[in-house]
Structures are given as C-alpha cells and as structure tokens.
C-alpha positions as CSV (number, residue, x, y, z in Angstrom):
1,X,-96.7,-78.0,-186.1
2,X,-93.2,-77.8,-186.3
3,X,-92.8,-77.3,-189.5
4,X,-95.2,-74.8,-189.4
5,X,-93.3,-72.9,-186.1
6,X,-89.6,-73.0,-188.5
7,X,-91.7,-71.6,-191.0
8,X,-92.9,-68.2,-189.3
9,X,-89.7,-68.0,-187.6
10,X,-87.9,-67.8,-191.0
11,X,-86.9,-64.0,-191.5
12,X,-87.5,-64.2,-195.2
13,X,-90.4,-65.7,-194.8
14,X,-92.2,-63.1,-192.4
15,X,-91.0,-60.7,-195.1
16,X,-92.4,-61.7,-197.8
17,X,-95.8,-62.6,-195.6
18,X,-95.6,-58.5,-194.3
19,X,-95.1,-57.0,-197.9
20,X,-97.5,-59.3,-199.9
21,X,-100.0,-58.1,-196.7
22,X,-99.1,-54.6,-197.9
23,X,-100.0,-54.8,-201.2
24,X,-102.6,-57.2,-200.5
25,X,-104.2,-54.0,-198.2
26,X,-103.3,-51.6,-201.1
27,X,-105.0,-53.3,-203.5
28,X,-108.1,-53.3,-201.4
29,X,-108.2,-50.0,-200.9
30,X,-107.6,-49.3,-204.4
31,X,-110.9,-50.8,-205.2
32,X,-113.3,-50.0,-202.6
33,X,-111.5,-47.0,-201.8
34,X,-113.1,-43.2,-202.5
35,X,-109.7,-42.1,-204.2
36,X,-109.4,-41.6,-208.0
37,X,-106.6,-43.9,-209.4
38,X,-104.5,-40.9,-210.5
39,X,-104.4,-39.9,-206.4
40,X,-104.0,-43.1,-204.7
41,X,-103.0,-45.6,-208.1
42,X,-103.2,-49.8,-207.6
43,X,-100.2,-52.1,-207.1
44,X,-100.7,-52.9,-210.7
45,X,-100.6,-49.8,-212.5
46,X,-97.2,-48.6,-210.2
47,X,-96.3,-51.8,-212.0
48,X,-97.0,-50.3,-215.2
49,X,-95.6,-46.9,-214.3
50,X,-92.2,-49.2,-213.4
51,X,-91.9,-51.1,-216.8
52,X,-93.3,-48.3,-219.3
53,X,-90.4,-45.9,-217.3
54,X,-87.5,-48.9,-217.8
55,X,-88.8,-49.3,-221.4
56,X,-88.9,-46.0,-222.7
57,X,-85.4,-45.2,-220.8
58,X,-86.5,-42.6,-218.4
59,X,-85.9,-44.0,-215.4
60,X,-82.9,-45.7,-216.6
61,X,-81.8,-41.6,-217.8
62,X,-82.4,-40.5,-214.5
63,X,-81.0,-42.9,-212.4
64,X,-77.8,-42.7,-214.3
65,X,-78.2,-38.4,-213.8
66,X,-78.8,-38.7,-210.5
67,X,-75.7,-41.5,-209.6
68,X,-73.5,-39.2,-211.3
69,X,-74.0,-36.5,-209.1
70,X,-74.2,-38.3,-205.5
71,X,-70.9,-40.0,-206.7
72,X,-69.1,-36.6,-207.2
73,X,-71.1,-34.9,-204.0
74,X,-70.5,-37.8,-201.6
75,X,-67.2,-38.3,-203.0
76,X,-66.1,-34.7,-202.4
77,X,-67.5,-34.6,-198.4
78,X,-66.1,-38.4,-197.9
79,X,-62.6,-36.3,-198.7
80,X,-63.2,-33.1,-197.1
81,X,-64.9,-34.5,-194.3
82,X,-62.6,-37.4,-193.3
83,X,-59.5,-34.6,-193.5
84,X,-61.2,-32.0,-191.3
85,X,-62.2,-34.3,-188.5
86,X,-59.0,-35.6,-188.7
87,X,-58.0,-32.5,-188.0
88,X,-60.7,-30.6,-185.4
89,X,-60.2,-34.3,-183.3
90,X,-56.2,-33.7,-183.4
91,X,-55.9,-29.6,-183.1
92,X,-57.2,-28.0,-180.1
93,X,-57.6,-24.7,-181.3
94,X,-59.8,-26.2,-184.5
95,X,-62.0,-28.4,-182.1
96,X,-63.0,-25.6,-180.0
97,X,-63.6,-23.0,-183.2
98,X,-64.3,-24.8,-186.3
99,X,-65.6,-28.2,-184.2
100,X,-68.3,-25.5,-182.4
101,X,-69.2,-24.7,-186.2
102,X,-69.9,-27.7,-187.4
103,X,-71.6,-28.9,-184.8
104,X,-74.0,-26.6,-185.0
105,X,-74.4,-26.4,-188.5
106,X,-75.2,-30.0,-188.2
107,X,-78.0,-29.4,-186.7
108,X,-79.5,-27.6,-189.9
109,X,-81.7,-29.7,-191.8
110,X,-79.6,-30.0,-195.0
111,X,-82.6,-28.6,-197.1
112,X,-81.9,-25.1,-195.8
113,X,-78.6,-25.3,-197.9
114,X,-80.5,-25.1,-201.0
115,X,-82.2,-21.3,-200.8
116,X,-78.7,-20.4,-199.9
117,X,-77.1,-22.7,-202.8
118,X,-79.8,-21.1,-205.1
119,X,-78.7,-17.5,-204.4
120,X,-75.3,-18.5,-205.1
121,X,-74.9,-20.7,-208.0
122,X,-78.7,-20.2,-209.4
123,X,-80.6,-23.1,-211.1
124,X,-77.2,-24.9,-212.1
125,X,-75.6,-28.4,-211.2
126,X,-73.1,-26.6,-209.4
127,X,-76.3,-25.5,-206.8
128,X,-77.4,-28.9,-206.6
129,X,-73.6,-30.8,-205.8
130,X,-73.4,-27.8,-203.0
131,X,-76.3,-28.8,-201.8
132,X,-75.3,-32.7,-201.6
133,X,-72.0,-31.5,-200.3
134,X,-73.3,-29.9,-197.5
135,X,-75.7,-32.3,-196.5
136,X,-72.9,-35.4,-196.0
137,X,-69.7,-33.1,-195.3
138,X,-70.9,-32.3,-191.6
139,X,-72.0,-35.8,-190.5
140,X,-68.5,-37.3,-191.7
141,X,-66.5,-34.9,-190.3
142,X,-68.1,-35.7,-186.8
143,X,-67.8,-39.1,-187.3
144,X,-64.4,-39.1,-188.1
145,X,-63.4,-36.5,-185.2
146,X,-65.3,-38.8,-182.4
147,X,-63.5,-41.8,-183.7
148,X,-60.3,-39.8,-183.5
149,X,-61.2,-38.2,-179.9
150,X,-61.9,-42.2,-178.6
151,X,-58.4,-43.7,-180.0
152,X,-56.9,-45.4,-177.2
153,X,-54.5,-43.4,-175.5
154,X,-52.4,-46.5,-175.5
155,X,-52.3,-47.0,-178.6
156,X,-50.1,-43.3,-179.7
157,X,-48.2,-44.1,-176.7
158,X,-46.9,-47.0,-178.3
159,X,-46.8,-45.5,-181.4
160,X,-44.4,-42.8,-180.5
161,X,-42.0,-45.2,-178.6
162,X,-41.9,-47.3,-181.5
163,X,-41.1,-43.9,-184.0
164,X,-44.0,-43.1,-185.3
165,X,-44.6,-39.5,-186.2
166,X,-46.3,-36.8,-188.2
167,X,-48.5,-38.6,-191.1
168,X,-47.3,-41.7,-190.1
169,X,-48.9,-41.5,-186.5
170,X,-52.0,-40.6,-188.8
171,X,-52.1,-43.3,-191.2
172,X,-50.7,-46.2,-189.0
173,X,-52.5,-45.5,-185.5
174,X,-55.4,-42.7,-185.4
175,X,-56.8,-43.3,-189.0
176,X,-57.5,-47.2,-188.8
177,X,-59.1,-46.6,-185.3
178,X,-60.6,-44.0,-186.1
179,X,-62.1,-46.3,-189.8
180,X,-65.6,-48.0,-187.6
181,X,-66.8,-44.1,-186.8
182,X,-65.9,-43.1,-190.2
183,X,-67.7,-46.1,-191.9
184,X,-70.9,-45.2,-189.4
185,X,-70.3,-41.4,-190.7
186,X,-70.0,-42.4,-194.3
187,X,-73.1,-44.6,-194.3
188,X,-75.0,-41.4,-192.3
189,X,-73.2,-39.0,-194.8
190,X,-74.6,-40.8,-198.0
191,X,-78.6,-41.0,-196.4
192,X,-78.6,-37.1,-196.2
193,X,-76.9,-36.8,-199.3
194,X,-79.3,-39.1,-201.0
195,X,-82.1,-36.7,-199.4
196,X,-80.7,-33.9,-200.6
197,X,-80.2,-34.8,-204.0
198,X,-83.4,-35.6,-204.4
199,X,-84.8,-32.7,-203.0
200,X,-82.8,-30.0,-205.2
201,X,-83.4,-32.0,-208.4
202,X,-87.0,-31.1,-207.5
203,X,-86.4,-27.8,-208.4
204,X,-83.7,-27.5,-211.1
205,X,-85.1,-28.7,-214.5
206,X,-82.6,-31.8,-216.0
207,X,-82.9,-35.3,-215.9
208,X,-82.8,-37.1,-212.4
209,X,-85.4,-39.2,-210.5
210,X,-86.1,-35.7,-208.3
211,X,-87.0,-34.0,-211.8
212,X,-88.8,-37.5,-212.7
213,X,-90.9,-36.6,-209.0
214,X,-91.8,-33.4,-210.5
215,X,-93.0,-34.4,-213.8
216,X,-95.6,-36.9,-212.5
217,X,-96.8,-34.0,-210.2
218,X,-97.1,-31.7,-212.7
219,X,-98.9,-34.5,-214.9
220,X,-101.1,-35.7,-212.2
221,X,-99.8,-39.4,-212.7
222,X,-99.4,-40.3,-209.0
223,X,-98.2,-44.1,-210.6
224,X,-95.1,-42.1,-211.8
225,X,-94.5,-40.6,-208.8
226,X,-95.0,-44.2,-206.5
227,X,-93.0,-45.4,-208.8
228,X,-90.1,-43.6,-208.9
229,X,-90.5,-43.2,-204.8
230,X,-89.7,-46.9,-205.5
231,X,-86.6,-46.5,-207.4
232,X,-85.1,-44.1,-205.1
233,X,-86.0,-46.7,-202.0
234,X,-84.4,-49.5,-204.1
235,X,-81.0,-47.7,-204.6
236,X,-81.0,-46.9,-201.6
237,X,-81.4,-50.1,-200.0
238,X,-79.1,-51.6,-202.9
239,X,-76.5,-49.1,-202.0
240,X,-76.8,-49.9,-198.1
241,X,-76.8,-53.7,-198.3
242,X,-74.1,-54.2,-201.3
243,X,-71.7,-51.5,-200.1
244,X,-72.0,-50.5,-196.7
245,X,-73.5,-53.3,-195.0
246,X,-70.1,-55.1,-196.3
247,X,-67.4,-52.9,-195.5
248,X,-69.2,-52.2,-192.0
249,X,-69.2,-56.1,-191.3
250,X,-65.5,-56.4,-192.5
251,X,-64.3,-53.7,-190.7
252,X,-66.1,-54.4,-187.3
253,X,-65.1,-57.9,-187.4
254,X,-61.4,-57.3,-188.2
255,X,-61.3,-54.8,-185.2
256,X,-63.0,-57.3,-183.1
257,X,-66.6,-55.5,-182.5
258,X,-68.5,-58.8,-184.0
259,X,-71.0,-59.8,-181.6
C-alpha cells in the first residue's frame, strides 16, 4: 500500500499515467469512432506522419526555417523592447505618451499585425519578421517598464550618494532589478512570437512548420498536420524548460524570490 501511495504521488509518474490515458482514449476513438482517418488520424499513423517527415528532411527543413526567423524577430523586440521600457519607465513625458501607446496596442491580438504587415511588405519574409516583431516587442517593453517603475526607491538613493549616474545608474541599479520582469516579459514575448510566426507562415509560401500546416490542409493529410501541431508544441516546451525555465530559476534565486 505504501509503495503503491509513493507511486501515484510521483509527478512523473501521474504523467506518464495521464498521457498514455490520452492516447489510450485516442486510439479508441480512432477505431470505433465515425471519422475517416484522414479527419481524425490514430496515434499510430501521427507516428508515421512524424518519422516519414524526419526522414525525408521536411520537418527537419522547416524547423530550421522557422528557428531562423523567431531568432532574428524575438531577437530584434528582446532589444527594442528592453530599451524602450527602460526608457517610458524612466521619462515621464514618454510614459504618459508613448507608454499610453503601447499599452493599448497590447491589447491587439498580434494577428491583426499581419493584414497590416501584408499591405506593407507583401508576401515577403520581411512581412512575416514584422509580424513576429510586433507580436513580442509590446509585451517586453511592459515588462521591462513595470520592473523599472517597482525598483526600490532605496536602491537609486544609494546609488546616487555613492556616484552613480547616467548609464551607470542604468546598468548597475535599475537594469538588474529591473532583470525578474524582463525575464517574465521575455518568456511572454517569445509565446506570442512563436504564435505569430506560425500564423504568417500560414500564408506566405516557403519552408516553415506554418507552411508545413498548410500543406497537409491542402492535401487532406490531417496526420501531417497533428504532427507537425506536435513539433511546434515540442519546441516550444523545449525552448521553455531548457532556456527560460533556467535563467528564470537562476535569476529569482540570486535576487532572493526562491520560495
């Protein structure tokens, strides 16, 4: 009975009970179910989907397409967005224009960017790292002006006594106080970029899992489509829990926040 009690109580455990449930489920309605396999496909022939996409290099093409262009999106708002905040949360007269601005542009799903991005670059990358731009810029820069905005008074009090000005007061004092918002605004920032990649290479014809989406659409293979809805989940996971998840824990446990 113990055994049994450390058992359910193991986190892995109930995970892998839940998910092999799932499929377990899946699989039964697969059979018994009314649906066609190419509209609602088996657990096995996702499966199939997944290693006939790795083998041939598809999915392998696209993930590289796709990584390139979040990189150079969310590496573009990380900048832009860390230096505005900064700046709305230090500058008076920019929190109460430009910080009105962008907080209400934040509340504009970040797929409205791309009729706007289409009118203005056309089918093009350029349209689509506009796109991933805008849909991470505005949830950084928030970040990063609320962690300014709750830097302990104190703290550029004693600061200035002990000299500190300009970019120093910046990089010594407001920016590492500052770092736990702007590591919650990154992690936000990349989740709607990641959305918003994948939603504008739905539209532009290249390689990427978004275009990869498409293609089992148009071909009436919902295995491709589960199957790369699989691959996006993974990298996002991947991305979350090997690079996030790490500087988060690092960063809240060297500013003493760990519980």
């Amino acid at each position: 009975m113990m055994f049994f009690r450390r058992w359910v109580a193991n986190r892995w455990t109930r995970q892998i009970v839940f998910f092999a449930a799932l499929l377990a489920a899946w699989q039964a309605f697969a059979w018994i179910g009314p649906l066609p396999d190419y509209v609602f496909p088996s657990p096995l022939g996702v499966a199939q989907s997944l290693a006939r996409g790795f083998q041939n290099g598809t999915f392998i093409l696209g993930i590289v397409a796709s990584m390139q262009r979040i990189l150079i999106g969310f590496g573009i708002s990380a900048v832009a967005g860390m230096e505005l905040g900064l700046a709305i949360g230090r500058i008076r007269l920019l929190d109460e224009t430009v910080g009105s601005l962008v907080l209400g542009l934040q509340a504009l799903p970040s797929i409205c960017w791309l009729p706007l991005a289409l009118l203005w670059f056309g089918l093009s990358e350029a349209a689509i790292l506009f796109v991933v731009v805008m849909g991470a810029l505005l949830s950084i820069t928030l970040a990063t002006e609320a962690g300014v905005k709750n830097t302990p008074p104190l703290y550029l009090r004693a600061a200035r006594n002990l000299g500190a000005r300009g970019w120093r007061l910046y990089a010594l004092v407001i920016l590492p106080a500052a770092l736990p918002a702007i590591i919650t605004g990154m992690k936000l920032g990349w989740s709607f970029a990641w959305r918003s990649l994948m939603a504008g290479e739905l539209l532009y014809v290249s390689l990427g899992l978004g275009q990869l989406l498409n293609a089992g659409r148009e071909l009436n293979d919902m295995s491709q489509v589960i199957a790369v809805m699989l691959v996006i989940i993974a990298i996002g996971l991947a991305v979350d829990r090997l690079v996030f998840a790490p500087v988060e824990s690092r960063v809240r446990e060297r500013w003493g926040l760990q519980g």
